[in-house]
C-alpha positions in Angstrom: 0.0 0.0 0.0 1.2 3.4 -0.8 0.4 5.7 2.1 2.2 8.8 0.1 5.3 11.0 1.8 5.4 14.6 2.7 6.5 16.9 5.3 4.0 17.0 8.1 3.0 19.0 11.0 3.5 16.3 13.7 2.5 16.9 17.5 4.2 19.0 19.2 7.7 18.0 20.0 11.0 19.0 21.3 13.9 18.5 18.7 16.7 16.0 19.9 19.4 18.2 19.8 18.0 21.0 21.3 16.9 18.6 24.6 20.5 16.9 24.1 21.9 20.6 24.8 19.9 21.2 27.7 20.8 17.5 28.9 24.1 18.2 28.8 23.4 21.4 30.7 21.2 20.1 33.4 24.1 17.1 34.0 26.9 19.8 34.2 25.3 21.5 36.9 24.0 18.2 38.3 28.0 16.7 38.2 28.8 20.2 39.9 26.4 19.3 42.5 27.8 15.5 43.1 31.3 17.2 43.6 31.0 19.9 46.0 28.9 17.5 48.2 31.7 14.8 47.8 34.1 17.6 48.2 32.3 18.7 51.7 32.0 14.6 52.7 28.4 14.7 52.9 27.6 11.7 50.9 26.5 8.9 52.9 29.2 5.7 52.8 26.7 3.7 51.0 27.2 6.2 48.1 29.6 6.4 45.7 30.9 8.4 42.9 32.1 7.3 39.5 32.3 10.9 37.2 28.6 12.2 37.4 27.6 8.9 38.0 26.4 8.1 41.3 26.1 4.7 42.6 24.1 3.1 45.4 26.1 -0.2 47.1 24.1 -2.7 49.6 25.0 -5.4 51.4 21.2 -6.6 51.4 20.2 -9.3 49.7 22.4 -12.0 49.9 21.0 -14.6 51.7 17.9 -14.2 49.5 20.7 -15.3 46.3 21.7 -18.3 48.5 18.1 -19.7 48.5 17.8 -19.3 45.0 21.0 -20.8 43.9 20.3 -23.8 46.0 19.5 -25.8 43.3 23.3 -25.4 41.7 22.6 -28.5 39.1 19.9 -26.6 37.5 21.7 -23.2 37.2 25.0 -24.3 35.7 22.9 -26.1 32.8 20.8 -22.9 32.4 24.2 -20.7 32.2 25.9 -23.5 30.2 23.3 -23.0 27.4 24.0 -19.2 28.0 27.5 -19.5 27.3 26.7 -20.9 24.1 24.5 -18.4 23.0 26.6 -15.7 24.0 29.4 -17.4 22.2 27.8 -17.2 18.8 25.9 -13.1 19.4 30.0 -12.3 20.2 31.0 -13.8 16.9 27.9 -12.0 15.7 28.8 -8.6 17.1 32.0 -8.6 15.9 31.1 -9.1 12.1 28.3 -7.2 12.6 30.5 -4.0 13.8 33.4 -4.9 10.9 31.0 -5.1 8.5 29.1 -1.5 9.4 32.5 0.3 9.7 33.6 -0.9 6.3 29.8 -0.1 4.9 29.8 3.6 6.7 33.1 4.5 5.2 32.1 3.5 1.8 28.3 4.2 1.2 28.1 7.6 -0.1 25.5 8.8 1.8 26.4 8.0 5.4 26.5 10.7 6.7 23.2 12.3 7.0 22.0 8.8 8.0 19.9 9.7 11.5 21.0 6.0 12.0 24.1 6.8 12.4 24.0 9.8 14.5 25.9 9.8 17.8 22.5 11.2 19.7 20.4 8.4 18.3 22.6 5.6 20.4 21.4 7.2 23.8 18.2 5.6 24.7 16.7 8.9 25.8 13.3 9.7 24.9 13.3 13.2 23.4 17.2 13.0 22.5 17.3 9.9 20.5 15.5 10.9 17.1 13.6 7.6 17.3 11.7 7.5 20.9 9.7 10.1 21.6 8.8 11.7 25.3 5.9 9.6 25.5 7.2 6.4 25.6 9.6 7.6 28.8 7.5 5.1 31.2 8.4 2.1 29.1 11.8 2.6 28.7 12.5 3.4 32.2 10.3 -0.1 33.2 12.2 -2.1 30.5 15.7 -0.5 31.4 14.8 -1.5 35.4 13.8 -4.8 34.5 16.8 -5.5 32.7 19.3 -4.2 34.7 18.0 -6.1 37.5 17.8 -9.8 36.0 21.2 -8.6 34.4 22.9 -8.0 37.4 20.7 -10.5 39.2 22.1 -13.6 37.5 25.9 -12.3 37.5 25.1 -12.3 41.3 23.1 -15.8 41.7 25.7 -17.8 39.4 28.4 -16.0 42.0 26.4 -18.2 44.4 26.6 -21.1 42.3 29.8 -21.1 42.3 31.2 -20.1 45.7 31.9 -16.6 44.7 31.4 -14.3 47.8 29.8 -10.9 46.6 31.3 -7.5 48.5 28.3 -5.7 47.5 25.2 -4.9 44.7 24.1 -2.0 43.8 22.5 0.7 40.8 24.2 3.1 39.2 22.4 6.6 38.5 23.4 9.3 36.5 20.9 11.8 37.7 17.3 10.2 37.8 18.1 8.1 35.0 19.2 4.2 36.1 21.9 3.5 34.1 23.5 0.3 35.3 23.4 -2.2 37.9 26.8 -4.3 39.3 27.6 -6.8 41.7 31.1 -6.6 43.4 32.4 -10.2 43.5 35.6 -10.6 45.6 38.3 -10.7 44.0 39.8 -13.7 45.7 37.1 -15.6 45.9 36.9 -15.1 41.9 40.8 -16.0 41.2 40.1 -19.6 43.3 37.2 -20.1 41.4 37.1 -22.8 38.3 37.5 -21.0 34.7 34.0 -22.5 33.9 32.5 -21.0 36.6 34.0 -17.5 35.5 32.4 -17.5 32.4 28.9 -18.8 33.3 29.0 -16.3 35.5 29.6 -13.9 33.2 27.2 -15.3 30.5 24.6 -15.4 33.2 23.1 -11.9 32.9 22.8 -12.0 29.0 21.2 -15.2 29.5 18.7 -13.5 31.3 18.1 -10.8 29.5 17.8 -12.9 26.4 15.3 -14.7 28.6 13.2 -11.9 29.5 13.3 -10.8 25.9 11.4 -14.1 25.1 8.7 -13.8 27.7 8.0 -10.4 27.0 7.3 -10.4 23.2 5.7 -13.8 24.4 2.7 -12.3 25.9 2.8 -8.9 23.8 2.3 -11.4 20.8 -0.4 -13.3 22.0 -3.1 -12.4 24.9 -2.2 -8.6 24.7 -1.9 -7.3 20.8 -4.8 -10.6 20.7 -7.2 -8.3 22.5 -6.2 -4.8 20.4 -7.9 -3.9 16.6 -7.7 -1.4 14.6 -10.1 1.0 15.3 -12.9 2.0 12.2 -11.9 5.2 9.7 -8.8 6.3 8.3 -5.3 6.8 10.5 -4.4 10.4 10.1 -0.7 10.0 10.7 0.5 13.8 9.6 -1.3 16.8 8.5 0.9 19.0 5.3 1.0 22.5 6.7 -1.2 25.7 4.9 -3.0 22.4 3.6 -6.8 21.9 3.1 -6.9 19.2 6.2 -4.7 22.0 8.6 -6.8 24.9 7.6 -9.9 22.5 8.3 -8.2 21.7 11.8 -7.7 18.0 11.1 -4.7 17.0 13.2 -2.5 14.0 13.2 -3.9 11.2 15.6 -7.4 11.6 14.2 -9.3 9.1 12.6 -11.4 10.1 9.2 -14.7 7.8 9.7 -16.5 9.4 7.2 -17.0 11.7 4.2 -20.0 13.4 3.1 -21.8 11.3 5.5 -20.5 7.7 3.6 -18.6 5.7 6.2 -15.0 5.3 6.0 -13.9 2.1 7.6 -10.3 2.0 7.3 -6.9 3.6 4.9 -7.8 1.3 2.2 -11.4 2.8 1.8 -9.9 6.7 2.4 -9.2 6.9 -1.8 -12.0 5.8 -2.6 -14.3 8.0 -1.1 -12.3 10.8 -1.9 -12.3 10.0 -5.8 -16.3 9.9 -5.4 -16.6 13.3 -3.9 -17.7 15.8 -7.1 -17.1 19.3 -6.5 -14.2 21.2 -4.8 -15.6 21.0 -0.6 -16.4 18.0 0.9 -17.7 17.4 4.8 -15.4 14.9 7.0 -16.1 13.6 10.0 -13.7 13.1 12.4 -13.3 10.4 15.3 -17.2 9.6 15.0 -17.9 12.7 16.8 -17.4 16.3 14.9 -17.8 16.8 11.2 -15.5 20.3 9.6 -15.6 20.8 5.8 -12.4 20.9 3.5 -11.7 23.2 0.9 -9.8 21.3 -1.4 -7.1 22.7 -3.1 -3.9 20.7 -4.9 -0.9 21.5 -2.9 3.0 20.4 -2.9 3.2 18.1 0.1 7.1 17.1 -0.6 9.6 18.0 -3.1 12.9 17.0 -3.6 15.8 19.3 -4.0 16.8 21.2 -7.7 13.9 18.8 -9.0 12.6 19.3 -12.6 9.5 21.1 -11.2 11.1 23.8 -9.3 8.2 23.3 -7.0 8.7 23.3 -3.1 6.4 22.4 -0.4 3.7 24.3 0.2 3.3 25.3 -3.3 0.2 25.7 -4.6 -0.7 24.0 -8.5 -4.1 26.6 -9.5 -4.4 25.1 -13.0 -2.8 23.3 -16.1 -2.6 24.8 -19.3 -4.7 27.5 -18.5 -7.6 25.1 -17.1 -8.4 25.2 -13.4 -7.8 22.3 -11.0 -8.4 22.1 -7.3 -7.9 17.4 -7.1 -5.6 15.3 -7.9 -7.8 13.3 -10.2 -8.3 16.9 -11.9 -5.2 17.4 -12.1 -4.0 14.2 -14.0 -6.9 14.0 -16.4 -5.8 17.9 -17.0 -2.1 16.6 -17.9 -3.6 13.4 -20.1 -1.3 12.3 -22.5 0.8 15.7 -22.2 4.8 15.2 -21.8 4.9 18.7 -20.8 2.4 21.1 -19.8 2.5 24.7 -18.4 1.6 25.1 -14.3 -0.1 28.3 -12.8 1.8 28.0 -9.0 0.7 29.9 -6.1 4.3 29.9 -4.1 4.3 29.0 -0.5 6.1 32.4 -0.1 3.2 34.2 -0.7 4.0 35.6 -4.0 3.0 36.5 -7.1 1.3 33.8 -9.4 3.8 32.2 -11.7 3.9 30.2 -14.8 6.1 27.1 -15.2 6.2 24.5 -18.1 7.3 21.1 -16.8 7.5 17.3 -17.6 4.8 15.4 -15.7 6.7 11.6 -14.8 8.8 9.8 -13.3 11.6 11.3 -11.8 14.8 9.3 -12.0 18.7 9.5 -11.7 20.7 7.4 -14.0 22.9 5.1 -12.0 26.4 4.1 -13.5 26.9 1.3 -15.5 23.5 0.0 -15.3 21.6 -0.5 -18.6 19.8 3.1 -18.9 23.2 4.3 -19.0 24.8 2.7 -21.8 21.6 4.9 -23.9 21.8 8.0 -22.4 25.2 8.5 -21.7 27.1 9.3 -18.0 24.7 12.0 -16.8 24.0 13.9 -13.7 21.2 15.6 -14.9 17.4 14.3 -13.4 15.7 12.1 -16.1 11.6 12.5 -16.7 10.1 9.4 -18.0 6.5 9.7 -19.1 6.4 6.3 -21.2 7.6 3.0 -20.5 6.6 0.9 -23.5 4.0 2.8 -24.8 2.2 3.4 -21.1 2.0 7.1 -20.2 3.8 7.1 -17.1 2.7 10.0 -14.7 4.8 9.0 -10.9 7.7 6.4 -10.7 5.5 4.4 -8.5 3.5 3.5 -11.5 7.0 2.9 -13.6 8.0 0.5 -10.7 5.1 -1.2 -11.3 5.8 -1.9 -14.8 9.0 -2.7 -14.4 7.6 -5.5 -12.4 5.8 -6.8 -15.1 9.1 -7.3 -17.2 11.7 -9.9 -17.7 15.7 -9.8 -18.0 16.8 -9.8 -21.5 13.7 -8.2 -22.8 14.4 -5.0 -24.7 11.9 -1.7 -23.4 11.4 1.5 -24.8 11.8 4.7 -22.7 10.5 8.2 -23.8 11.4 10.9 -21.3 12.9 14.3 -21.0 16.1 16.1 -20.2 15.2 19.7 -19.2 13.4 20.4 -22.2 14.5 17.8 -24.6 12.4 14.6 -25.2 14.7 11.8 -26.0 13.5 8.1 -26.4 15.9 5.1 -26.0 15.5 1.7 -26.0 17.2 -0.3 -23.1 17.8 -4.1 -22.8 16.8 -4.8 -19.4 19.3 -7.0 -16.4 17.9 -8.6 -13.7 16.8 -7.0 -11.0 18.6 -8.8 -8.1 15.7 -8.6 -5.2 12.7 -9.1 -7.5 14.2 -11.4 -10.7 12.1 -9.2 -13.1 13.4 -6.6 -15.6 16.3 -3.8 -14.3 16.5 -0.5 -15.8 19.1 0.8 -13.9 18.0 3.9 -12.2 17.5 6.0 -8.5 14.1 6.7 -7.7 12.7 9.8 -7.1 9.4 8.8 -5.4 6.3 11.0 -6.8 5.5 12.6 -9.9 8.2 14.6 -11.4 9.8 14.6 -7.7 7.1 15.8 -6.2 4.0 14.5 -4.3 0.5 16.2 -4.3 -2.8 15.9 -2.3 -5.9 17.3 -2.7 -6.2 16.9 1.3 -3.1 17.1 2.5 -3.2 14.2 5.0 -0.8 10.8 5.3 -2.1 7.9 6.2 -0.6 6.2 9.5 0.0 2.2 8.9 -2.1 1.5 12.3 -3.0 -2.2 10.4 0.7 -3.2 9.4 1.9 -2.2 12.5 -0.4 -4.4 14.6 0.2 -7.6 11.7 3.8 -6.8 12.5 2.7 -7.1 16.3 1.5 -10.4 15.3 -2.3 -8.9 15.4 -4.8 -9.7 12.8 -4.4 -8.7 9.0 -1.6 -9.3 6.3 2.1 -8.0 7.2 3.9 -5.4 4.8 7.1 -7.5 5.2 5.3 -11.1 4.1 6.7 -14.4 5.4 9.7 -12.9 7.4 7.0 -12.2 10.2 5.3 -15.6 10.2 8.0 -17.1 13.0 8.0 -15.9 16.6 11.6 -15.2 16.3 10.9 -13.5 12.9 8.6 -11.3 14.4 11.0 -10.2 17.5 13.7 -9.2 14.6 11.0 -7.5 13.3 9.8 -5.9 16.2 13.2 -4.3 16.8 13.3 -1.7 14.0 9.9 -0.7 14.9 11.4 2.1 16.4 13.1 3.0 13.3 11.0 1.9 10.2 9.7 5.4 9.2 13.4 6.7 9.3 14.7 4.0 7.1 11.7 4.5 5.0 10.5 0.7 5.3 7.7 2.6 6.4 6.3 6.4 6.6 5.9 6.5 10.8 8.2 4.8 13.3 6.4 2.8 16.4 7.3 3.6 19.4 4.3 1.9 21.3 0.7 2.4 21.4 1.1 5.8 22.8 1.7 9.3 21.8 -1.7 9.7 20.5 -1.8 6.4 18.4 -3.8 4.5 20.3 -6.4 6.4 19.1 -6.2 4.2 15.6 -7.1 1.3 18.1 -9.8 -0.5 20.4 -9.6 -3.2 22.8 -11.8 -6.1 22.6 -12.1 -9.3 24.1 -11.9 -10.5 27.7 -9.5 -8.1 28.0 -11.8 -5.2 27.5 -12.9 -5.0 31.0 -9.8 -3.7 31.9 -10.4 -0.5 29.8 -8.3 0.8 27.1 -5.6 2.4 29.3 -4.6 -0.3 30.9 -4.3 -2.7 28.0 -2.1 -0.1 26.2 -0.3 0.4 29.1 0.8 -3.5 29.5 1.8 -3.5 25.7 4.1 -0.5 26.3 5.6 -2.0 29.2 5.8 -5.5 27.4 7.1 -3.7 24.2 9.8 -1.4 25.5 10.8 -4.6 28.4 11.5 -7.1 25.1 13.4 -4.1 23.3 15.9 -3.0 25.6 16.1 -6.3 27.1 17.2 -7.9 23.9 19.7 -5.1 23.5 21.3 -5.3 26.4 21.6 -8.9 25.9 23.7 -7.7 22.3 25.7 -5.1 24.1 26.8 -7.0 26.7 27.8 -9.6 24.1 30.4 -7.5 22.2 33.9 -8.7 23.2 35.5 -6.0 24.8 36.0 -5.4 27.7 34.5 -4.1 30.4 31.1 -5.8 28.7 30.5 -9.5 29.6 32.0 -10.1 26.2 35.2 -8.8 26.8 35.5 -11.4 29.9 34.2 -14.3 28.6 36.6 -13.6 25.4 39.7 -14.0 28.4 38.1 -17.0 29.6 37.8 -19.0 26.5 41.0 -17.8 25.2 42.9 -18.8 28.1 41.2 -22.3 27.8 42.0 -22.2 24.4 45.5 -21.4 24.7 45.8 -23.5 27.8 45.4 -27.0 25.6 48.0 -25.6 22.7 51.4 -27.3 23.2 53.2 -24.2 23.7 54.2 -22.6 27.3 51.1 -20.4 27.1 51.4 -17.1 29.6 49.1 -14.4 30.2 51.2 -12.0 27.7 49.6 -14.5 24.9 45.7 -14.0 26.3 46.1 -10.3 26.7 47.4 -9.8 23.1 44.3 -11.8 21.9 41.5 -9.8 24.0 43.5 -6.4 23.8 43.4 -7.1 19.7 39.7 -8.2 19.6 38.7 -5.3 22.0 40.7 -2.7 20.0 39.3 -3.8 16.5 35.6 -3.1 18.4 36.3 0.3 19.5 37.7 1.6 16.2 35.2 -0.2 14.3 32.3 1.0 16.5 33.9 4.9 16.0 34.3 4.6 12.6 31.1 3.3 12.0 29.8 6.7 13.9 32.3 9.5 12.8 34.1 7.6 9.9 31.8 8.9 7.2 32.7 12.8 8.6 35.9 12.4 9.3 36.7 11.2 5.7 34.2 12.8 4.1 31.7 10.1 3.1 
């Protein structure tokens, strides 16, 4: 389904880098604070200080692990199968964190990537680009939760194995919990077996790998079981100066009617529009009040030095002299015209101007790809308004001819360059993620790099988001999702889908004013909506950071669980080689592997500014 892309007025929200410089205000003064009260000796001895980081040691609790690592048999099995896990995510984080250095340095976009932005790897609501403000309460649950089975299993497997513990504790950096510890001592650890070192180790990823399971568990079955999609059409973003703002439709509002015809869901939304004759239409809005729009065709998105000229906001009054005010007007205006001449309103508030532009696809010819052995190396944006005789008018409708084409076969493409038509005809490869016919070229979504809307509204994915949940209805991403452990992979880019463009929102959690796209039903429904959305925030957020925790702890360096359980196997290793193995041998081993990690985790961060990818 196409649900369109624009720029939007979203709710009202504080940019992450203007919260990140007040962060790092509030913690200056806050470290400021720590230090003159550690300076003065008025923190209490069960307080510490590490930098601005505070942290909290007890002696409590103790006896309580020696209950629960009675059954010793039972543990060392469980941590046993943890080691082996662990052993193969280290393995994983390392090629994982080779590979993306090596792929930051040479894409050639890297480095406007909000992926890749140093900001984005806090997991702080309002900072990080991807987790808004709203989804603060599960984040802080999910980050407690895991630091305390963490933590908690590095201390029980202590127990396990003799290990006496000196202390447990949290560590704070303000209000925010940002790690737990337990202090084994250290002789104690030196007597103890090399095994036992390293299930101990492996024992808090186990756990959080554990919790990871149980939490998507029930957030996959009795909790997204009991949520549906609520009736009328998801109003993810609202175009500013458009029809739908000037009408006060806001994102989060659900379209369940129009001119009094019901509107059940996105898929229906089109439809109804095309129906509407005349230039005003009435929409109702969450079942309760009806405003009318004033439709008017207006530039939602644009990209940059595009054939057009147009920007967002702009206004399209007419083609060739004939007045428009829908998109449906607007194409049957352009009919089989490769060119035609626009009357623009600017966003700027300007005088009316007259433009003559190619109405297509917008493309980039790649290098070395088919198109290009026609037209020649080229810079220039290429408008194609037939592909074998079919009058092309957006590169979503080229993509989906190109689909219905095999490698080998020979195509014919009319287009223009500036003002000059030029046809060609291109013998098609294979296009290696499909298998059907490859022309060779960048897409520029929209027509002529542009996208318009009548309305001015984008639709929000509230269906594939809960299919992705493992809710009713058909997921976007097909068979990937039809496994429980394909649906947690899944599950982890929620957070990031709309800035990857996999899909035009991210999900952070039925909060934030989504949940209004939803309903619960079922037995659960006696709990009210709050509550159920509550649980599946909680469950969500818990199975997200618990999972990577689990992965961060897993990279082998040290002072993360990998970096230890990299000694221990390597001395073991080493210790079975015929050679007079010393510690000189481990340490060159783990100081390598732990150095390749850093430098690998920087470049994949700074490399693509620092060399100018």
């Amino acid at each position: 389904m196409d649900y369109g892309s624009f720029a939007l007025v979203s709710p009202p929200a504080i940019y992450g880098s203007e919260v990140l410089t007040w962060v790092l205000l509030g913690l200056a003064l806050y470290w400021g604070a720590v230090v003159a009260l550690q300076n003065a000796d008025l923190l209490p001895d069960y307080v510490g200080t590490q930098g601005p980081i505070l942290t909290f040691h007890t002696k409590r609790g103790r006896k309580l692990l020696d209950r629960l690592a009675r059954p010793k048999r039972f543990w060392r099995a469980w941590s046993n199968l943890g080691v082996g896990i662990a052993l193969v995510v280290m393995v994983g984080m390392f090629v994982f964190l080779l590979q993306a250095s090596m792929n930051a340095l040479s894409s050639p976009q890297p480095a406007t990537s909000a992926v890749r932005q140093p900001r984005n790897i806090l997991v702080i609501p309002g900072v990080n680009d991807f987790l808004p403000l709203s989804a603060t309460p599960g984040i802080v649950f999910g980050l407690l939760v895991g630091l305390v089975v963490h933590e908690g299993g590095h201390g029980l497997l202590c127990r396990v194995e003799d290990i006496e513990i000196d202390s447990m504790g949290i560590a704070m950096l303000a209000i925010l919990p940002v790690g737990a510890f337990v202090e084994p001592d250290q002789e104690s650890s030196k007597t103890a077996s090399r095994g036992g070192q390293t299930r101990m180790f492996a024992a808090g990823v186990t756990n959080n790998f554990a919790v990871t399971l149980l939490a998507f568990a029930l957030l996959f079955g009795p909790i997204v079981g009991a949520i549906a999609v609520a009736p009328g059409a998801a109003v993810g973003g609202v175009a500013p100066d458009s029809p739908a703002a000037e009408a006060g439709i806001q994102p989060n509002d659900r379209i369940t009617a129009i001119n009094g015809t019901a509107v059940e869901g996105n898929e229906e939304f089109p439809e109804r529009v095309e129906t509407v004759d005349g230039e005003r239409m009435a929409v109702e809005l969450n079942g309760e009040e009806t405003v009318t729009v004033d439709r008017a065709l207006s530039v939602t998105a644009a990209m940059d030095d595009g054939p057009t000229g147009l920007s967002a906001g702009d206004k399209i009054l007419a083609v060739g002299g004939q007045s428009i005010a829908t998109e449906q007007g607007f194409f049957d205006a352009v009919g089989d015209e490769g060119r035609v001449t626009l009357t623009i309103e600017p966003t700027d508030g300007g005088e009316r101007v007259e433009r003559t532009v190619p109405i297509g696809a917008a493309v980039s010819v790649v290098e070395d790809e088919p198109l290009e052995a026609e037209t020649g190396p080229t810079d220039e944006t290429f408008v194609i308004t037939r592909f074998e005789g079919e009058r092309v008018y957006s590169y979503e409708r080229l993509s989906s001819l190109l689909e219905e084409t095999e490698p080998g076969q020979e195509a014919t493409v009319a287009g223009y360059f500036g003002e000059e038509r030029r046809t060609y005809t291109v013998t098609l490869d294979e296009n290696p993620r499909t298998g059907s016919g490859f022309l060779g070229i960048r897409a520029h979504p929209g027509t002529s790099g542009v996208a318009v809307s009548d309305i001015g509204v984008q639709l929000y994915p509230a269906g594939d988001y809960l299919a992705l949940l493992g809710g009713s209805g058909d997921s976007p991403f097909g068979p990937v999702t039809d496994t429980f452990l394909g649906q947690i992979g899944v599950a982890l880019f929620l957070p990031i889908l709309g800035v990857i463009d996999l899909l035009p929102f991210n999900f952070a959690g039925f909060t934030g004013g989504v949940q209004n796209f939803y309903a619960v039903q079922g037995p659960l429904g006696v709990f009210g909506d709050g509550v159920v959305f509550f649980a599946a925030n909680l469950l969500f957020w818990t199975g997200w950071i618990n999972v990577q925790l689990g992965f961060f702890n897993c990279i082998p360096a040290f002072p993360l669980d990998g970096g230890h359980i990299l000694r221990t196997s390597t001395e073991a290793i080493v210790s079975r080689l015929p050679i007079d193995a010393t510690r000189g041998m481990v340490r060159v081993v783990t100081t390598t592997v732990g150095v390749t990690m850093l430098v690998s985790f920087l470049l994949m961060l700074f490399g693509p500014q620092l060399f100018g990818g």
